[in-house]
N, C-alpha and C positions, 0 to 999 in steps of 0.2 A: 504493500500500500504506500509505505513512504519511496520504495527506490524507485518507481517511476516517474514522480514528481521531479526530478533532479533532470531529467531529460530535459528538459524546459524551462525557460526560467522568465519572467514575465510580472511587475507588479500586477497585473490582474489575474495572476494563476490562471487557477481552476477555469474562472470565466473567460478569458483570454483565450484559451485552449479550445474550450466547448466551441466556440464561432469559428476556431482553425477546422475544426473536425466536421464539423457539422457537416448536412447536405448545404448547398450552396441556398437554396431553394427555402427550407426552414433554418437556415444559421441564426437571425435575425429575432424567432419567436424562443428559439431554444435560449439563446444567451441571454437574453431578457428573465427566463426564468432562472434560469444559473444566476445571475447578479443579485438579483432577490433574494435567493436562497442565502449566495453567501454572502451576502451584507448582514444580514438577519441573521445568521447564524453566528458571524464572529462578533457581531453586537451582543446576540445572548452571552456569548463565552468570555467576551470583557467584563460585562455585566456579572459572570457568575466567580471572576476571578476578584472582583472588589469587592463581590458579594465575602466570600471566603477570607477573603484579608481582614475586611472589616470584624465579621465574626470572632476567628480567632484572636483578635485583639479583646475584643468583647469576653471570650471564653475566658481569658489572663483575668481578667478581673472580675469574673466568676471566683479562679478558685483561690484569689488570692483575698478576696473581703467578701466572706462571709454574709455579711450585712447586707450586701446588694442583691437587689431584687431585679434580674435581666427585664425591659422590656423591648418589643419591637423595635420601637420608634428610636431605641439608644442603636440597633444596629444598622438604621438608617441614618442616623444622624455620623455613623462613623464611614460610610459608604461614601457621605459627602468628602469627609475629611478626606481619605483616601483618594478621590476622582479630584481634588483641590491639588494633589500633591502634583497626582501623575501629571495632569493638565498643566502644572506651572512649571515644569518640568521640559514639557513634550514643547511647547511655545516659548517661553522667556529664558530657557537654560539647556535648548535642544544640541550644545554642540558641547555639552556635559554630558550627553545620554549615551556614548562610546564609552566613556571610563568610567559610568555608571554599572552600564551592562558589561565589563571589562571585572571590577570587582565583583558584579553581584556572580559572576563565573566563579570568580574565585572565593565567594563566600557558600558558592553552591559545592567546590570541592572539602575545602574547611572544615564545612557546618557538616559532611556527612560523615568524614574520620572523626571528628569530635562525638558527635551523636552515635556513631555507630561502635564506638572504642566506650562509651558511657554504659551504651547499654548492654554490654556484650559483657563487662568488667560488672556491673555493680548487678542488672536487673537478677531474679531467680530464673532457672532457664527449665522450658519443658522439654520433655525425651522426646530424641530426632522421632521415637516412632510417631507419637501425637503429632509432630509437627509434620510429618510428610505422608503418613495415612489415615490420621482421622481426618472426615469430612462433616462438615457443620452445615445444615441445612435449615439457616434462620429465616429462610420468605415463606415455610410453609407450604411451598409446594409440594406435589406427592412425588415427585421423578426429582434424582439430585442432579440427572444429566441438563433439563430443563433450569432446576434451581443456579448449574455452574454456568451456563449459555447467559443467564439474566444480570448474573455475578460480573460479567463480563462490563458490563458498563461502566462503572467507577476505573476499572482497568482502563478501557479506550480513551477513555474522557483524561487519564494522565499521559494520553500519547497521542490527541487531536491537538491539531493546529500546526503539524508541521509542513504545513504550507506559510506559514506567518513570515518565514525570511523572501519568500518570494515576491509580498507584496512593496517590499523595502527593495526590490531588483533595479531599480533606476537609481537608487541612491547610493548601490554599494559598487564600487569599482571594479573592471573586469566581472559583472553580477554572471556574466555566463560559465566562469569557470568556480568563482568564489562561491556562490550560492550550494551548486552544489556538494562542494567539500561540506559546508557548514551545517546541511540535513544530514547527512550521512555521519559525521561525526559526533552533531545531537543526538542522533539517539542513538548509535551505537554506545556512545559514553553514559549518557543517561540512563538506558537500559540496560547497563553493567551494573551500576549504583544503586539504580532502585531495584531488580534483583538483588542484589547485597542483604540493600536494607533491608526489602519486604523479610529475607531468613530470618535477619539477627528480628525484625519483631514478632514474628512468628514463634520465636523462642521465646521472647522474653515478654508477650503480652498478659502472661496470668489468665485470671479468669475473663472469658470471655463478655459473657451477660454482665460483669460487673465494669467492664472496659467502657463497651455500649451504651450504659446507663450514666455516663459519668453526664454530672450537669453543666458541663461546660461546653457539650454539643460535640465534643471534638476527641476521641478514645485515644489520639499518640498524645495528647497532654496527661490524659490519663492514665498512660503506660509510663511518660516520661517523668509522672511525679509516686508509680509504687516503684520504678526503678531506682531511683534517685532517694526515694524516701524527704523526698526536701521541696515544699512548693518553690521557693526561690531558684533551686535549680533547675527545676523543672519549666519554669517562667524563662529563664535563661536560655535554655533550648527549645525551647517555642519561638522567643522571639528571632533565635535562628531562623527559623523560617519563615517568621513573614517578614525577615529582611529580604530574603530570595524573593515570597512573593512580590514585593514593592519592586522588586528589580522586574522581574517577568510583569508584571503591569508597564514600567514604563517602555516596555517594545512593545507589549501587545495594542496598549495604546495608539503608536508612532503605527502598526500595522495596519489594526483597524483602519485608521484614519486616512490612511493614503490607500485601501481599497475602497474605500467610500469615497475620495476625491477621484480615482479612477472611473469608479461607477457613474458619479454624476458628471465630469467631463463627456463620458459618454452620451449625456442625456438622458438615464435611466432611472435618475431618483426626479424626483417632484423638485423642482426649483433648482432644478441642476446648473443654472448660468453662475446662480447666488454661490452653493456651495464647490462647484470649482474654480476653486480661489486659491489659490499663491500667496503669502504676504510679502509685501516686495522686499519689507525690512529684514523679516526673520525667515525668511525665505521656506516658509513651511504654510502646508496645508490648514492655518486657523479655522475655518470657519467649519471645513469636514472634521476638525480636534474637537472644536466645541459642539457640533453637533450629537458625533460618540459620545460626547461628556454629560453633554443634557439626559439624552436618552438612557444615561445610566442615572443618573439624577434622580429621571422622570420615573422610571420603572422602580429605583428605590422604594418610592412612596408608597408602592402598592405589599411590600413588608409591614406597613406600620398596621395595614388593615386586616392581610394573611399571609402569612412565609406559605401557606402550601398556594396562592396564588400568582405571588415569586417565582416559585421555585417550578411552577407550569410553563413558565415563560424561559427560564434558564433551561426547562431540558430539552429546549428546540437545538441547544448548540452542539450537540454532540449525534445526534439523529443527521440535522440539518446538513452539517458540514458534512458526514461520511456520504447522503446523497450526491451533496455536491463535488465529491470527489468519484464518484459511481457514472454519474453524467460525461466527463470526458473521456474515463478510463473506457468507459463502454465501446463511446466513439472512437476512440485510438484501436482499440481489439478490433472492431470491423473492419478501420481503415486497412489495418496491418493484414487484416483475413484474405479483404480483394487486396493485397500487394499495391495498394495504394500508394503513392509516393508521399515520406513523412519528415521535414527539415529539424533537424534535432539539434543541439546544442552542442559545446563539445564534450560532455559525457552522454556517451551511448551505449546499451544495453544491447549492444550487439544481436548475435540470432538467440540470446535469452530473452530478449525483450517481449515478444509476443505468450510465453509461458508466465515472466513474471506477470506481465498484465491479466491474463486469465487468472493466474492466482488470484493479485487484488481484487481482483469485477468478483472471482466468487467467494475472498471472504468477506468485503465491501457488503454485496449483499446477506451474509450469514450475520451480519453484525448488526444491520438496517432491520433484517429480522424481528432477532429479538430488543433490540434498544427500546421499541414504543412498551415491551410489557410489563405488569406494573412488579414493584419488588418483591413484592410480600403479598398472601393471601391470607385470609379474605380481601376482595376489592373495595376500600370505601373511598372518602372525601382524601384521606390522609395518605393511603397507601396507592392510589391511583397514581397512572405515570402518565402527565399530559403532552406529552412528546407529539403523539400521532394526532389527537387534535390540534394543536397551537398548529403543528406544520400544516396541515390540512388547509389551515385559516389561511398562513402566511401566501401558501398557493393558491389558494382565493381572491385574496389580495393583487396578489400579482396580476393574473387572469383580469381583474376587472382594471386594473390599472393598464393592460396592456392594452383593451379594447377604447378603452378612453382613451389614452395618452399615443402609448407605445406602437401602434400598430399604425400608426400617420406620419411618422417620420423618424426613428429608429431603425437604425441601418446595422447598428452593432459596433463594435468595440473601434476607434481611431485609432492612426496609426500614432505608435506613440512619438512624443514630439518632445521638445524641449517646454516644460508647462513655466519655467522656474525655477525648480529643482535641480540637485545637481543630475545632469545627461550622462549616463554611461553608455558602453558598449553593449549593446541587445541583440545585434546580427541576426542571431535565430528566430528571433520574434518577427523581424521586418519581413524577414526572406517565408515566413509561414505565411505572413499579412501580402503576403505578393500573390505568394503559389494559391491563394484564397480568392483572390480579387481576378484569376486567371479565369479559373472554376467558375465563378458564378456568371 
C-alpha cells in the first residue's frame, strides 16, 4: 500500500494520479470525487490528531489532581490551544518548521529508548506465553477471526497518511527522488519501533480490564504510571509524547493545507479564487492554513455537546483516505493490465510493480471492509462506528456539488505552475499531464 505511492510524487497525490489514470472521457467527474474524499479525509485526520493531543494533555491532569472533574468543553477548549500553536507556527514561524520536524525526529528516536528501556527495566512482565498466545476478544463478537479483522483499525489508523510528504512535493527539492526515500524510510523505521514497542507493552501492560478502565481515557498512561509506580514519572513520559504529537501536527498541518490550496487552485472547493492564495510576505498558503484551522475549531465544538458525535466525524479519516488511495491504485492495475503506457518517476517498481499493486487494490479493499464495522457488540449510540454513514454523506455532498458547480466548468487538476511557492523539479508529473492531454 505504501510502496507504490513513491512511484509518483505530486503535491496533489492520490488526486493528481486519479485524473492521470482515468478514462480520458470521465477523468474530470472521477477527480472531483477523489478531491473531496481526500480533502475531507485529511481534514478529519488533523482534526483527530489535535483531537488526541489535546486529550492527553487533558488525561495528565486527570491523574495528576484528583480534585478535577474532566468536562467536554475543557477538551475543547485545549483543541483551541493546540490548532493556536500549530497555526502560529505553520504562518508566522514556517521557516522554523524544518528544525522543528528535524528535533521532533529526534525526540521520536529519544523518547522510544527512554520509554522502552523504562519499561522493560522497572514494569512486572507477563510470560512470552500470554503475550504471544492468548487472545482477548473484548468487542464481543462471536468469531475472534472477525473480532482481529475489526482490531485492525487502531493499527491502520497509526500507518494512514503516508501520503502526507507528497503533498509538500513542490516544496521539497529534487521532490522526485527525495520524497520517495522519505516514505520508504518512515515506515520502515517507524514500523521497527512501534513493533518494539507494541512487545515491550504487551509485556508489561498488567491487567488488562484494569488498563482500559483507567480514567484518564488513555491505558499507556496507565501502564506508564503501574510501571513507574510514580505519577510524576509517568507525566514525564507522557508528555514525551505529545511533544512528538505537536511535532507530527505541525507537518500535518503544513500538509493539509497545501492539498487544500491545490484543490481549490483547481477550482474544486467552493470559493476557490479566495482560498488559492499565496501570501506574498510569508510566502505560504494562509488563507487554505486558516481555513484547516477553523474547520478544526468549528468541529471542536461539537465535543462540548457529544464526543460520540466527534468522534462520527473523525472516523471518516481512516475509511476515507484508504478509498482514496483504492481509487488510483485500481486505475494504475488496469492501466498496467492493457500494457498501457505509464510515466513514472525515478523510482520504479520494475516488472514487480503490477503484483505489488494487486497486493494493495486487495488489501486496500480487505481493510475498507471491515473499517465501517462497529467495535464492540451489542450495536448502540456508543459503540456504533459512523464511518460508512458520514462517508456516505461526504459523497452526497460531492454529487450534489458537482451537479451545481462542478460539472460546468471543471476540467481537472492544472498543470502545476509556479503559484508562489518555492518551484521544484516535478518532470514526472508534467510528462503524465502531457501523455493525458494527448489521450483525451
Amino acid at each position: 500500500m505504501v510502496v507504490w505511492n513513491v512511484e509518483l510524487t505530486s503535491r496533489k497525490a492520490q488526486y493528481h494520479w486519479t485524473y492521470m489514470f482515468a478514462p480520458p472521457r470521465f477523468a474530470a467527474f472521477i477527480t472531483w470525487m477523489q478531491g473531496w474524499i481526500t480533502v475531507f479525509a485529511w481534514q478529519a485526520t488533523a482534526t483527530s490528531v489535535v483531537y488526541l493531543t489535546a486529550t492527553q494533555i487533558q488525561g495528565l491532569i486527570i491523574l495528576n489532581h484528583a480534585s478535577y472533574v474532566p468536562q467536554r468543553w475543557h477538551g475543547t477548549l485545549l483543541m483551541w490551544a493546540v490548532v493556536a500553536v500549530l497555526f502560529s507556527v505553520n504562518v508566522w514561524a514556517v521557516r522554523l518548521l524544518p528544525l522543528l520536524e528535524m528535533v521532533g525526529g529526534a525526540c521520536h528516536v529519544v523518547f522510544f529508548i527512554i520509554l522502552l528501556v523504562t519499561l522493560v527495566t522497572l514494569a512486572p512482565h507477563s510470560s512470552a506465553e500470554s503475550v504471544f498466545t492468548d487472545f482477548v476478544n473484548g468487542g464481543g463478537w462471536s468469531s475472534d477471526g472477525v473480532s482481529w479483522c475489526i482490531g485492525l483499525l487502531m493499527v491502520v489508523y497509526c500507518f494512514v497518511g503516508f501520503d502526507g510528504t507528497l503533498h509538500l512535493a513542490e516544496e521539497i527539492k529534487d521532490s522526485a527522488r527525495t520524497v520517495p526515500r522519505v516514505i520508504i524510510l518512515t515506515i520502515v523505521i517507524n514500523g521497527i519501533l512501534a513493533f518494539a514497542f507494541l512487545i515491550a507493552l504487551l509485556f508489561c501492560i498488567g491487567d488488562i480490564s484494569e488498563v482500559l478502565s483507567t480514567a484518564t481515557g488513555y491505558p499507556i498512561i496507565a501502564i506508564f504510571e503501574v510501571a513507574t509506580g510514580s505519577k510524576a514519572a509517568a507525566t514525564a513520559m507522557e508528555c514525551g509524547l505529545i511533544i512528538i504529537a505537536f511535532a507530527s501536527g505541525f507537518a500535518l498541518l503544513a500538509s493539509v493545507s497545501r492539498l487544500t490550496f491545490a484543490f481549490a487552485r483547481d477550482g474544486g472547493m467552493p470559493f476557490s479564487a479566495f482560498f488559492a492564495f499565496v501570501d506574498p510576505h510569508y510566502h505560504v498558503p494562509t488563507r487554505s492554513i486558516s481555513l484547516v484551522s477553523i474547520v478544526i475549531v468549528l468541529l471542536s465544538l461539537i465535543n462540548i455537546g457529544s464526543s460520540i458525535a466527534l468522534n462520527a466525524i473523525l472516523s471518516l479519516s481512516t475509511l476515507a483516505l484508504y478509498i482514496s488511495y483504492l481509487i488510483p491504485i485500481t486505475l494504475l492495475v488496469l492501466k498496467r493490465l492493457r500494457r498501457e503506457k505509464v510515466t513514472f518517476g525515478p523510482f520504479s517498481l520494475g516488472r514487480f510493480g503490477l503484483w505489488i499493486n494487486l497486493y494493495a487494490l486487495v488489501f486496500g479493499i480487505f481493510i475498507v471492509i471491515f473499517l465501517p464495522f462497529p467495535v464492540a457488540t451489542p450495536v448502540n449510540a456508543t459503540t456504533m462506528n459512523y464511518a460508512g454513514p458520514v462517508f456516505l454523506g461526504l459523497v452526497l455532498l460531492a454529487l450534489v456539488d458537482w451537479v451545481v458547480r462542478g460539472r460546468h466548468y471543471y476540467a481537472g487538476p492544472t498543470r502545476e505552475e509556479n503559484v508562489g511557492l518555492e518551484q521544484t523539479n516535478d518532470e514526472p508529473d508534467v510528462a503524465m499531464r502531457d501523455e493525458h492531454t494527448k489521450q483525451g
